[in-house]
MOPAC internal coordinates of N, CA, C and O (Angstrom, degrees):
PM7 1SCF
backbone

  N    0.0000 0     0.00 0     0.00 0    0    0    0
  C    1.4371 1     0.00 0     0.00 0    1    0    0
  C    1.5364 1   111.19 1     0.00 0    2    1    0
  O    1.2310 1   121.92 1   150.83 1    3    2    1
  N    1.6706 1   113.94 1   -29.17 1    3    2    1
  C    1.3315 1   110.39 1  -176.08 1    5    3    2
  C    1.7309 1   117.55 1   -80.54 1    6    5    3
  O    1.2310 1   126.22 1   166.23 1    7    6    5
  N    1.4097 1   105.65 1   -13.77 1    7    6    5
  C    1.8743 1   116.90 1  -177.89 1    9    7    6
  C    1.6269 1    79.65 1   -90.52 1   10    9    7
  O    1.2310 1   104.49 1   124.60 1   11   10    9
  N    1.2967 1   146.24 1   -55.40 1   11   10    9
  C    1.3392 1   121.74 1  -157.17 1   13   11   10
  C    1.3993 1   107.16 1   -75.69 1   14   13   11
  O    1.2310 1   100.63 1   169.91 1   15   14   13
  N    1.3892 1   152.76 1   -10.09 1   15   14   13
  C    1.1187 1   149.60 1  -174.49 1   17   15   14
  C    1.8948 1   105.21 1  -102.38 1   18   17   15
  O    1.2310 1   123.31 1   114.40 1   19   18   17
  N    1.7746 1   111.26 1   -65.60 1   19   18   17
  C    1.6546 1    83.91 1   144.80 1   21   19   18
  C    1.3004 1   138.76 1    -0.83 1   22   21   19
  O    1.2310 1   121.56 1   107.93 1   23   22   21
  N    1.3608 1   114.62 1   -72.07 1   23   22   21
  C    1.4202 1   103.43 1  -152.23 1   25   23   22
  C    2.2876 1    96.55 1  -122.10 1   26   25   23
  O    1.2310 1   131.50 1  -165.29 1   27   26   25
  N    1.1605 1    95.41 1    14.71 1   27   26   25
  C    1.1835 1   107.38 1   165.06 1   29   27   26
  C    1.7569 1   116.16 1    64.86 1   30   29   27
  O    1.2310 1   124.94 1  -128.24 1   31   30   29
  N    1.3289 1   108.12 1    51.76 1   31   30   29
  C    1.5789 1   110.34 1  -171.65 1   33   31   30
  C    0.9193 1    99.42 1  -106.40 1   34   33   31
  O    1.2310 1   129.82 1   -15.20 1   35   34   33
  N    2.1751 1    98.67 1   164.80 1   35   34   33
  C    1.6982 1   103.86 1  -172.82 1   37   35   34
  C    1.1682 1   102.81 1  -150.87 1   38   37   35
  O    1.2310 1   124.29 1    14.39 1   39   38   37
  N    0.9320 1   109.37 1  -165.61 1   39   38   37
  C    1.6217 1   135.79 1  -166.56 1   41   39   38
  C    1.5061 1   123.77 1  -114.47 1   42   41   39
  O    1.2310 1   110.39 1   -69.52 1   43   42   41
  N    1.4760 1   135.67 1   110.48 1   43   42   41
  C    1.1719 1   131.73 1  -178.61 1   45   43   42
  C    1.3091 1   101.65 1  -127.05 1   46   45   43
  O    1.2310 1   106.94 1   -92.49 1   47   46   45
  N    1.3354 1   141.93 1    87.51 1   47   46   45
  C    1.6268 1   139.27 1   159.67 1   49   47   46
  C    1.4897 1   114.35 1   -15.83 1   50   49   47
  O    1.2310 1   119.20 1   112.87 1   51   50   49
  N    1.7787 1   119.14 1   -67.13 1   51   50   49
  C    0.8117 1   117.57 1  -150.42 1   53   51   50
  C    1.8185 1   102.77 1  -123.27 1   54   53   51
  O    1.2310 1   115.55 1   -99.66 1   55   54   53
  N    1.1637 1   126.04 1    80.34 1   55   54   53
  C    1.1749 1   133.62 1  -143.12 1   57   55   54
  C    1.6263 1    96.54 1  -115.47 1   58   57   55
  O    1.2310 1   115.42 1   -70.14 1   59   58   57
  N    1.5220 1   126.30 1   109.86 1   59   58   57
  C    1.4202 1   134.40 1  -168.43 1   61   59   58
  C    1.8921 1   107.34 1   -81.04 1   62   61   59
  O    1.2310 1   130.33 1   -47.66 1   63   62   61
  N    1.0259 1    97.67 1   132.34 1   63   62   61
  C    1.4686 1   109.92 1  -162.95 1   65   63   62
  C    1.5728 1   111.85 1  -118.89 1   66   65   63
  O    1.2310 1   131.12 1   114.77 1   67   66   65
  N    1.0781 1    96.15 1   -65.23 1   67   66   65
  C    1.7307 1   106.21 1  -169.96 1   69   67   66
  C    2.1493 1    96.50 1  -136.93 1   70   69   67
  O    1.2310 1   128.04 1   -33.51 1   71   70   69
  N    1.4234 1   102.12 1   146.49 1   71   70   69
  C    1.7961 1   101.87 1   165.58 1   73   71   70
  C    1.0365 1   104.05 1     9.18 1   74   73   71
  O    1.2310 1   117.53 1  -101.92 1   75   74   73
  N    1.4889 1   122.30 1    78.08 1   75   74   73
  C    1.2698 1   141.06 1   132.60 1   77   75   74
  C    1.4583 1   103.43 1    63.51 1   78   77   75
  O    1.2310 1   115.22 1  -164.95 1   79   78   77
  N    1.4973 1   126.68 1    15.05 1   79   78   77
  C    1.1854 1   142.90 1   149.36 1   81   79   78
  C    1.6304 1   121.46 1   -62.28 1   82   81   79
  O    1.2310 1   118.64 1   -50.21 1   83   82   81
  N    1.1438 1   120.19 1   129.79 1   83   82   81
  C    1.7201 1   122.65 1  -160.70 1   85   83   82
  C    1.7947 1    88.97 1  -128.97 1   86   85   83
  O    1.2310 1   129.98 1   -12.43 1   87   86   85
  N    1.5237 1    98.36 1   167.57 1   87   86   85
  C    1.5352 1   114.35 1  -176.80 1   89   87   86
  C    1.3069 1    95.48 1  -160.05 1   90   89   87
  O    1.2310 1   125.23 1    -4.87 1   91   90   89
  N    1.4114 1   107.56 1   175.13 1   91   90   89
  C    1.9077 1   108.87 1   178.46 1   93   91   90
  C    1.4874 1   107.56 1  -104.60 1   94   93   91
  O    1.2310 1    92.17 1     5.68 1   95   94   93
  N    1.0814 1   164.81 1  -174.32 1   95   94   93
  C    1.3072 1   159.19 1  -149.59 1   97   95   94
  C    1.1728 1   114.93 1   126.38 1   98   97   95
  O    1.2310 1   123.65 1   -32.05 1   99   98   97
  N    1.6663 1   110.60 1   147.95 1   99   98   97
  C    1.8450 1   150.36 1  -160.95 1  101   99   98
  C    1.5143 1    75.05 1  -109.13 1  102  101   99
  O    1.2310 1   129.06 1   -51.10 1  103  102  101
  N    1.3810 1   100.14 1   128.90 1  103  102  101
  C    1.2956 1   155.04 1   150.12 1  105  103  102
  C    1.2226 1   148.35 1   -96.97 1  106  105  103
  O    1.2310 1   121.19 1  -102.92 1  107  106  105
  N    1.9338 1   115.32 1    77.08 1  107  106  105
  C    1.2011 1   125.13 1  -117.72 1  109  107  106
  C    2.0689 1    74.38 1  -132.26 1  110  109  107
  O    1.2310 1   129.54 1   -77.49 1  111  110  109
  N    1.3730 1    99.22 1   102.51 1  111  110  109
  C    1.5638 1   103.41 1   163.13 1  113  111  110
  C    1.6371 1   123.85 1   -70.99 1  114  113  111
  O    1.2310 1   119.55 1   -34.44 1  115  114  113
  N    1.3868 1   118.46 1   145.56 1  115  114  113
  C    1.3158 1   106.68 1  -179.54 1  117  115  114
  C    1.1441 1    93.73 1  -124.36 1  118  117  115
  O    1.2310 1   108.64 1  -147.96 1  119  118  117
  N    1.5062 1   138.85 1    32.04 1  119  118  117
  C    1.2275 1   125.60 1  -174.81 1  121  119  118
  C    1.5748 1   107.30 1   172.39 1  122  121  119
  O    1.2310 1   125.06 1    -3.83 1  123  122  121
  N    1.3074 1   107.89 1   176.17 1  123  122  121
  C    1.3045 1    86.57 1   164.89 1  125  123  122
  C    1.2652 1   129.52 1   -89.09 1  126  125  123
  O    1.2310 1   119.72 1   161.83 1  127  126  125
  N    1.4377 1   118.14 1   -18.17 1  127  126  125
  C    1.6731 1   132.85 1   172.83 1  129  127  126
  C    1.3565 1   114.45 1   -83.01 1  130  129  127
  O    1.2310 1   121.68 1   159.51 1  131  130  129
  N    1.5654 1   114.39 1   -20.49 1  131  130  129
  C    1.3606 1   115.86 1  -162.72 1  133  131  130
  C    1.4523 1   113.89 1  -125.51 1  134  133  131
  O    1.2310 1   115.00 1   -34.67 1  135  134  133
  N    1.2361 1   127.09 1   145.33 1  135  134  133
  C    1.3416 1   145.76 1  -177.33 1  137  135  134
  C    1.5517 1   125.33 1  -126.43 1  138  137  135
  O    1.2310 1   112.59 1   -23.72 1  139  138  137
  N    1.5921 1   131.59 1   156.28 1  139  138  137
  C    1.5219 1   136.72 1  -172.28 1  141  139  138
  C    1.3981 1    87.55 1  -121.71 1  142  141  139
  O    1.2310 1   105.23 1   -33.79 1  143  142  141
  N    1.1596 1   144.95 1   146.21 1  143  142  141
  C    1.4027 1   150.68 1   160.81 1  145  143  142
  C    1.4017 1   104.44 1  -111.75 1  146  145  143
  O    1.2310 1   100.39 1   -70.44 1  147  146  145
  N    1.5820 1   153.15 1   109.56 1  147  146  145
  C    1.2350 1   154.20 1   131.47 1  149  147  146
  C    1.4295 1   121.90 1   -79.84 1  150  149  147
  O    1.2310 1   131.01 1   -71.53 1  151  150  149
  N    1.6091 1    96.36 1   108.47 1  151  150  149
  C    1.3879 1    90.67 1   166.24 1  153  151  150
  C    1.6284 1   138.95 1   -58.60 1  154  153  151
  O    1.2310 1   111.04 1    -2.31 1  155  154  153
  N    1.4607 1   134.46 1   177.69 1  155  154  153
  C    1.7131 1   106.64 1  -162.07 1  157  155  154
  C    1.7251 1    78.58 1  -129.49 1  158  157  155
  O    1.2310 1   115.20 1  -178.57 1  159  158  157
  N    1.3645 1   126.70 1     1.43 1  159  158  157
  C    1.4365 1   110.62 1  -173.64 1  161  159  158
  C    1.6805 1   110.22 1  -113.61 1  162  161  159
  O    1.2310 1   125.29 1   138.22 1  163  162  161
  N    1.5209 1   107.45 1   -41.78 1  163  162  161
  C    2.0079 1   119.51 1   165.76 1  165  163  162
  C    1.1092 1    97.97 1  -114.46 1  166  165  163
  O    1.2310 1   121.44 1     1.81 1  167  166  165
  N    1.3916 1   114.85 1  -178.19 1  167  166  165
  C    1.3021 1   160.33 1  -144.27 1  169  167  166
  C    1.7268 1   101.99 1  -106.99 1  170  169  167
  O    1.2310 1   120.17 1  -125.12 1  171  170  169
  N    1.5246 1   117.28 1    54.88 1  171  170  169
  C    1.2565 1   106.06 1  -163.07 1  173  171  170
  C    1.3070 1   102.82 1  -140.82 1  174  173  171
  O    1.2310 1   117.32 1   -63.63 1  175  174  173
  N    1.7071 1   122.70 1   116.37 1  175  174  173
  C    1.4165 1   117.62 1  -162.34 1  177  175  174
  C    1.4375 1    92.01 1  -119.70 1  178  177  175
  O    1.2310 1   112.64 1   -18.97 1  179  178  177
  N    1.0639 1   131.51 1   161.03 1  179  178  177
  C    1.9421 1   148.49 1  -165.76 1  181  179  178
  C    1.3351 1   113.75 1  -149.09 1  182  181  179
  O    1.2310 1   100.04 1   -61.23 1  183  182  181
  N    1.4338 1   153.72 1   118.77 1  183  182  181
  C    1.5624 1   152.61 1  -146.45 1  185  183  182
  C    1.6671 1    84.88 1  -143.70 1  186  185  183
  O    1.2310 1   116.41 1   -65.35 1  187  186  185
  N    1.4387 1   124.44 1   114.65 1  187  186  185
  C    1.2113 1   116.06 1   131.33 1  189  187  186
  C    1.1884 1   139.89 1  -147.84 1  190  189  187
  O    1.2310 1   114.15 1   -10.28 1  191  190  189
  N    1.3358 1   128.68 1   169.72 1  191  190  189
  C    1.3953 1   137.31 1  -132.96 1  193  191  190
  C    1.8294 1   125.05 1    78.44 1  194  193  191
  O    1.2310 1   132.80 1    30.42 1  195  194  193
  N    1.1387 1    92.87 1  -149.58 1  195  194  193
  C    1.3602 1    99.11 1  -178.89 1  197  195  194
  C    1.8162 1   117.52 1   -99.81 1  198  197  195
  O    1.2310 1   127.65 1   -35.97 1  199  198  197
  N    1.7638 1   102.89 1   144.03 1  199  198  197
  C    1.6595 1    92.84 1  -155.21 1  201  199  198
  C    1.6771 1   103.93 1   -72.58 1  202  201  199
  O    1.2310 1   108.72 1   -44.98 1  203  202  201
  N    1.4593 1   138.71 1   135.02 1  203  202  201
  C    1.0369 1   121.16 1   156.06 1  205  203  202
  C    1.4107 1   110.85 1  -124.86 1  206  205  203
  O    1.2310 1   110.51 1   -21.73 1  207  206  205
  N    1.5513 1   135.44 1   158.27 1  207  206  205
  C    1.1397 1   137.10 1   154.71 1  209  207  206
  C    1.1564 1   123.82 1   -21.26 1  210  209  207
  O    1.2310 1   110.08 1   -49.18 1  211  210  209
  N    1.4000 1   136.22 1   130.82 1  211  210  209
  C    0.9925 1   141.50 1   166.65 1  213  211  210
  C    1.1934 1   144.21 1   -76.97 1  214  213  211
  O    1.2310 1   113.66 1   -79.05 1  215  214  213
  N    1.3014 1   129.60 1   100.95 1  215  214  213
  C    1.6090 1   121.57 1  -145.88 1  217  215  214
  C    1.5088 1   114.50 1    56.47 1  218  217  215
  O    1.2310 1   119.97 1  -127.47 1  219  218  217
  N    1.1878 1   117.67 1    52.53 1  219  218  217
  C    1.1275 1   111.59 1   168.03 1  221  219  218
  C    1.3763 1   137.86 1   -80.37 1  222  221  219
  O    1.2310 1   113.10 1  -160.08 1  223  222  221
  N    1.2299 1   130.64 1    19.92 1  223  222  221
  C    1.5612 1   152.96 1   178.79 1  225  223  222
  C    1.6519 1    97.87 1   -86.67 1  226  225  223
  O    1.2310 1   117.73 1   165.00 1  227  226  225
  N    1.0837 1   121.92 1   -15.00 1  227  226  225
  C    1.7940 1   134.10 1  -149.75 1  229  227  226
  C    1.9159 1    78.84 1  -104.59 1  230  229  227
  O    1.2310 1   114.51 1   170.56 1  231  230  229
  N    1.2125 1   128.00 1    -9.44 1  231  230  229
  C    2.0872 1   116.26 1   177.34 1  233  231  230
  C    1.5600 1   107.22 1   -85.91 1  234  233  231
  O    1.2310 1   123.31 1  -170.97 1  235  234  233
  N    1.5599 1   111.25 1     9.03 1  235  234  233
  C    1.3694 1    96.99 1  -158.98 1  237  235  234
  C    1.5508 1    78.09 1  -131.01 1  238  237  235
  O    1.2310 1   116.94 1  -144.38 1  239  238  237
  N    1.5232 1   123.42 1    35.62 1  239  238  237
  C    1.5245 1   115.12 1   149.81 1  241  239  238
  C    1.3693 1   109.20 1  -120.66 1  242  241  239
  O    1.2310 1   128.57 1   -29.85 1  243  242  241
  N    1.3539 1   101.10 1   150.15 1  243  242  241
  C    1.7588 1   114.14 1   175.71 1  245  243  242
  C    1.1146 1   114.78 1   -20.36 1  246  245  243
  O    1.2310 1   112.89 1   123.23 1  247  246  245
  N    1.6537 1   131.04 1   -56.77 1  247  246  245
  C    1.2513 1   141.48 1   170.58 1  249  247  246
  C    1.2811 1   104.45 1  -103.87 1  250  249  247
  O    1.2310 1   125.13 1    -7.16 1  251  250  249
  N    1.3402 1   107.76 1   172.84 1  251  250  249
  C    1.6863 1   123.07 1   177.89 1  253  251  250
  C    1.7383 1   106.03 1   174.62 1  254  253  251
  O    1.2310 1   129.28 1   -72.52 1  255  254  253
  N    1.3739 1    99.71 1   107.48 1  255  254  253
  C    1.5904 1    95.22 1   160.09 1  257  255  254
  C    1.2640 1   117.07 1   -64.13 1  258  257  255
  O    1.2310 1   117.75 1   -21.22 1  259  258  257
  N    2.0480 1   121.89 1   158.78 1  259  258  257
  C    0.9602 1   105.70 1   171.80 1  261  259  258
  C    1.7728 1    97.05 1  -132.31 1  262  261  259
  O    1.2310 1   131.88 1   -60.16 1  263  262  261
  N    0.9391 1    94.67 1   119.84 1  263  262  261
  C    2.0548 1    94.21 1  -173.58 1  265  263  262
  C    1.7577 1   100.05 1  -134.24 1  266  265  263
  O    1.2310 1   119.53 1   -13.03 1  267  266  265
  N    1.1121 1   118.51 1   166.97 1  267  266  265
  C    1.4196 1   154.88 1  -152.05 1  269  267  266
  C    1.6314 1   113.95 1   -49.85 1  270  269  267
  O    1.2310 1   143.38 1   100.33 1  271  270  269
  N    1.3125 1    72.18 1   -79.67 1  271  270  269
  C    1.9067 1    97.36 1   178.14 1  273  271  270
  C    1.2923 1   128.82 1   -83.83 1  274  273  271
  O    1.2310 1   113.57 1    -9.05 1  275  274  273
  N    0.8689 1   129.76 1   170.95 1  275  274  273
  C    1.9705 1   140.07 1  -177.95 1  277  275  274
  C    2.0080 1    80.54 1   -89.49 1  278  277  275
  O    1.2310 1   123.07 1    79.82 1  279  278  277
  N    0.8896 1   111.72 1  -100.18 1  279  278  277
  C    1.5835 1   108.27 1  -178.87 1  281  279  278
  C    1.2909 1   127.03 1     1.87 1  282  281  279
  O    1.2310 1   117.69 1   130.46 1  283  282  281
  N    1.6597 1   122.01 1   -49.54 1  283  282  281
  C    1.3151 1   155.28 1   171.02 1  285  283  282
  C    1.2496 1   106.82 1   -67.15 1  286  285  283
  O    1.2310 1   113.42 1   149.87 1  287  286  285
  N    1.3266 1   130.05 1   -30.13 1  287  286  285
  C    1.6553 1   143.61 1  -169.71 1  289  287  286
  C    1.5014 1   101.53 1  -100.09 1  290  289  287
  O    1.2310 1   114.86 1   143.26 1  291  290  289
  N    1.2218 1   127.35 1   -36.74 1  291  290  289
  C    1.6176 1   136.35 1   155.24 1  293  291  290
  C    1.0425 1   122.02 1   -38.10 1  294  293  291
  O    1.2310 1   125.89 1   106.37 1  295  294  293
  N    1.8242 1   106.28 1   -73.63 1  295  294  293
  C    1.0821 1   100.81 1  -157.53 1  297  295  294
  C    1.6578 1   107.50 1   -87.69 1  298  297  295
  O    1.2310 1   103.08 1  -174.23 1  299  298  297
  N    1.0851 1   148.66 1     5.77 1  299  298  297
  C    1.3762 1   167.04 1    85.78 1  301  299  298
  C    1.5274 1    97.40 1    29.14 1  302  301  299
  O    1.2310 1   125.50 1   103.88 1  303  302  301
  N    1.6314 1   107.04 1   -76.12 1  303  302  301
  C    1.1050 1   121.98 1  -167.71 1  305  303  302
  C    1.8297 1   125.17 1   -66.04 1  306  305  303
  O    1.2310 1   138.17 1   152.54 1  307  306  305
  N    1.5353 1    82.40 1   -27.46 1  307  306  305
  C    1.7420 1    83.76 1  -175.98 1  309  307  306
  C    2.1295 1    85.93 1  -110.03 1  310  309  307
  O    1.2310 1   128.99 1  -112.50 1  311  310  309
  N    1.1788 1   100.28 1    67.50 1  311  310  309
  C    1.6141 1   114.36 1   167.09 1  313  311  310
  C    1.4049 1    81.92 1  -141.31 1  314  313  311
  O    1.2310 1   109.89 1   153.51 1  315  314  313
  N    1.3761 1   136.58 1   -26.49 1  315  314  313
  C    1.4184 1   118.30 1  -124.04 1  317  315  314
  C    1.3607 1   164.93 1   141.61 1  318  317  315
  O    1.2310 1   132.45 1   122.86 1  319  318  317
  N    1.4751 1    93.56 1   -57.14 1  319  318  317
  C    1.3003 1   110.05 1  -152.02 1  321  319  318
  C    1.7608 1    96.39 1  -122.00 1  322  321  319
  O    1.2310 1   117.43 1   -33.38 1  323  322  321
  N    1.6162 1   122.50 1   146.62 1  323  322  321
  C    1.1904 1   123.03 1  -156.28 1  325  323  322
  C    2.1807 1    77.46 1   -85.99 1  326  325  323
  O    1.2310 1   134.16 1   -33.32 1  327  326  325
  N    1.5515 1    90.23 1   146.68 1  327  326  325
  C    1.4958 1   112.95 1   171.25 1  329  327  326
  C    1.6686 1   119.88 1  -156.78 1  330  329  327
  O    1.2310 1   136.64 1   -22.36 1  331  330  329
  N    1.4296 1    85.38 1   157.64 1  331  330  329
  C    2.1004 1    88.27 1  -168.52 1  333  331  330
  C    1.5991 1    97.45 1  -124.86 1  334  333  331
  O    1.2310 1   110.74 1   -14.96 1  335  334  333
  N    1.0629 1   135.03 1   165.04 1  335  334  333
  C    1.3556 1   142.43 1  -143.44 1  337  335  334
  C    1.5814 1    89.43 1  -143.37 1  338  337  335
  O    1.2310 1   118.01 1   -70.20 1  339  338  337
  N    1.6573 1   121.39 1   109.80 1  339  338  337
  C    1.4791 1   113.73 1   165.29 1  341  339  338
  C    1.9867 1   110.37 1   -74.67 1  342  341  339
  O    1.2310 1   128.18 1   136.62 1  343  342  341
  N    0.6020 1   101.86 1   -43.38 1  343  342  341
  C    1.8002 1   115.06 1   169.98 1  345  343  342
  C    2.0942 1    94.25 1    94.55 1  346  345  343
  O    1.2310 1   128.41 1  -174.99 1  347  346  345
  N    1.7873 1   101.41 1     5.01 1  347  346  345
  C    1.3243 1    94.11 1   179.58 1  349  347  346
  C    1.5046 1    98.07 1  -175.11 1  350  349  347
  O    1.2310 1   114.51 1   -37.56 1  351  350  349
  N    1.4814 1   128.01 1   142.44 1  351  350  349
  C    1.5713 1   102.10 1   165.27 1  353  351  350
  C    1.5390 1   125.95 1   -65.00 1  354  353  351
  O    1.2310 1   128.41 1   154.73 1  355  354  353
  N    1.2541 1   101.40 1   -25.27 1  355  354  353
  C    1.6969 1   115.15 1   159.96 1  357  355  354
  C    1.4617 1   125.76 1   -27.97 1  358  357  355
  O    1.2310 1   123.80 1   142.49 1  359  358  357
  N    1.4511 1   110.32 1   -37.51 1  359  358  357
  C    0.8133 1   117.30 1  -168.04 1  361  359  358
  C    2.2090 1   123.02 1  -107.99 1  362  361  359
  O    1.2310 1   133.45 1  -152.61 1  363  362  361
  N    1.4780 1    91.61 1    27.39 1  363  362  361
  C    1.8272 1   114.84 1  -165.68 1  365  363  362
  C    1.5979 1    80.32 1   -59.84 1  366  365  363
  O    1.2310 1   118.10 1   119.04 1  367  366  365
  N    1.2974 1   121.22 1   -60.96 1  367  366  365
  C    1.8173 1   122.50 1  -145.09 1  369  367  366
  C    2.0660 1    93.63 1   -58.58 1  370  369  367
  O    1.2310 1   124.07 1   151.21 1  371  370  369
  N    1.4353 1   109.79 1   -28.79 1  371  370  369
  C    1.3603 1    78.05 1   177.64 1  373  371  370
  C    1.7318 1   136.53 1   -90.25 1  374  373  371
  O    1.2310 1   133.69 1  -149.87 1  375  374  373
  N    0.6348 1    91.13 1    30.13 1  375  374  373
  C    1.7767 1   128.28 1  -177.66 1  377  375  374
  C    1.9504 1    97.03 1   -74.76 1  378  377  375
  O    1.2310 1   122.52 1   129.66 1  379  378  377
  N    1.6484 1   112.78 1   -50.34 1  379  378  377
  C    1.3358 1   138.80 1   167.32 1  381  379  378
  C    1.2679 1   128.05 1   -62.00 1  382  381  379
  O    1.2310 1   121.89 1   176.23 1  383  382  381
  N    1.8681 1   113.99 1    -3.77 1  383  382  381
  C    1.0148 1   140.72 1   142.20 1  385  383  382
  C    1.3400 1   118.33 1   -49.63 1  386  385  383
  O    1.2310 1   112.03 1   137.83 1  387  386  385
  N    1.1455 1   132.63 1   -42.17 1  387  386  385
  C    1.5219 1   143.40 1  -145.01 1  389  387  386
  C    1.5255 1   101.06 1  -114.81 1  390  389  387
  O    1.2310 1   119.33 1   -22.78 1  391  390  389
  N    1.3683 1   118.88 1   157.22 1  391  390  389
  C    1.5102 1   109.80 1   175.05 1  393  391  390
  C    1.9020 1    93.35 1  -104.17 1  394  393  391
  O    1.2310 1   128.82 1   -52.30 1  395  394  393
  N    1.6683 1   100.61 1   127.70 1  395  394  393
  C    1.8561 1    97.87 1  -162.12 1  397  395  394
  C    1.4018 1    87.29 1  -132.84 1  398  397  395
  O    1.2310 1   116.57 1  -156.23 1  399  398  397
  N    1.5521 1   124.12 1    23.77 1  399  398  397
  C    1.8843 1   127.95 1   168.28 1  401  399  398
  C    1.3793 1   103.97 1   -66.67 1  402  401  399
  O    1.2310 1   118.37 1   177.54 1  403  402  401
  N    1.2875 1   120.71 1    -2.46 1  403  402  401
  C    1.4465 1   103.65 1   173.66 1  405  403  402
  C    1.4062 1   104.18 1  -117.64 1  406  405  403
  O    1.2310 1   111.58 1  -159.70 1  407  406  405
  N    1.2222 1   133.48 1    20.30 1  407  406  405
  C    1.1731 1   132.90 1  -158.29 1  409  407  406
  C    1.3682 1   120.12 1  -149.18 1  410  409  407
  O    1.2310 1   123.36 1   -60.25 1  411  410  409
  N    1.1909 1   111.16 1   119.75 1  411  410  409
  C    1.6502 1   108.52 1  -174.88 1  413  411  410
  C    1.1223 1   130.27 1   -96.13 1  414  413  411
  O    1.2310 1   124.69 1   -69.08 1  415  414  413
  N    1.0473 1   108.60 1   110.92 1  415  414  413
  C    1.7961 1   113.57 1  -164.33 1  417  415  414
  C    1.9923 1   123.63 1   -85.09 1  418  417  415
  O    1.2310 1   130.12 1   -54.92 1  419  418  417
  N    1.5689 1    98.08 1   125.08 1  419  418  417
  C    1.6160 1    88.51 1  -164.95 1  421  419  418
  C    1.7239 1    89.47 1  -130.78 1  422  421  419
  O    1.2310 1   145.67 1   -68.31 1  423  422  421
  N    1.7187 1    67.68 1   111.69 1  423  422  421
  C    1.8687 1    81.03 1   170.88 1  425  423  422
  C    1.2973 1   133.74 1   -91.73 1  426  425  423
  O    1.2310 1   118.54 1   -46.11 1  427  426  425
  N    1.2179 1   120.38 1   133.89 1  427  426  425
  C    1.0685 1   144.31 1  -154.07 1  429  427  426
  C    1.4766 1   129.10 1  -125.02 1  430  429  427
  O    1.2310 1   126.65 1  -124.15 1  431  430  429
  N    1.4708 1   104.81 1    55.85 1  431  430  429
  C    1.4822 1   112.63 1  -145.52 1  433  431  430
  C    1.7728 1   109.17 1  -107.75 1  434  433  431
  O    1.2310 1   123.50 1   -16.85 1  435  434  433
  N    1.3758 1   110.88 1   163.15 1  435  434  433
  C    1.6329 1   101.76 1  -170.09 1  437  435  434
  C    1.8644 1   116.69 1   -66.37 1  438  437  435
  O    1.2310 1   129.82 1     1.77 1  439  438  437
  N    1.1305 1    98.68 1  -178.23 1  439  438  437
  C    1.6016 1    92.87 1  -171.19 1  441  439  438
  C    1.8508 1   103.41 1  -108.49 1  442  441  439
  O    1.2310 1   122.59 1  -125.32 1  443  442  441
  N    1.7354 1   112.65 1    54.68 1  443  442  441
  C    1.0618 1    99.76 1  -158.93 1  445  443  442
  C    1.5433 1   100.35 1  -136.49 1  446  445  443
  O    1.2310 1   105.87 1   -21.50 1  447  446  445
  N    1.5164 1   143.83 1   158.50 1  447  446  445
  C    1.3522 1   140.09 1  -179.55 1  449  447  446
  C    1.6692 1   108.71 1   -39.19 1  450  449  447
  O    1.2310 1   120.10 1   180.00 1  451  450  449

């Protein structure tokens, strides 16, 4: 309850996806314009707005993992340990946004193309 209020996630039962087809899904904002939609029953992820880092306040600690997902940046977080959310590997260079000279970055990324 304390990682979902953190980082301000929610709940949509009936969440429209594809032809008027709905699913239930966590509702994990990365911004204030922008949102991750995961469904909780398939394999069905939704990005909108504009991409930003995830938890990105977490580059301006000594350490900081840096891994994939908002999920991955969670549960990171409720271990502990400061973490940033790429929401894509696409998205490493904006990491170079941030000033991270004080900060050592240990990536932690999936084992996948």
């Amino acid at each position: 309850m304390q990682t979902q209020r953190k980082f301000h996630c929610g709940y949509v039962e009936n969440f429209p996806y594809k032809n008027n087809q709905t699913t239930s899904a966590v509702i994990i904002p990365t911004s204030e314009t922008s949102y991750m939609c995961r469904s909780t029953t398939e394999n069905i992820r939704r990005k909108r707005g504009t991409v930003h880092l995830f938890n990105s306040v977490a580059l301006t600690s000594p350490y900081c993992f840096v891994v994939e997902g908002e999920i991955d940046c969670m549960s990171i977080d409720e271990c502990g340990f400061a973490s940033v959310g790429l929401g894509s590997t696409s998205n490493i260079g904006k990491i170079f946004n941030y000033d991270t000279s004080k900060t050592v970055l240990i990536l932690a990324l999936d084992n996948d193309q």
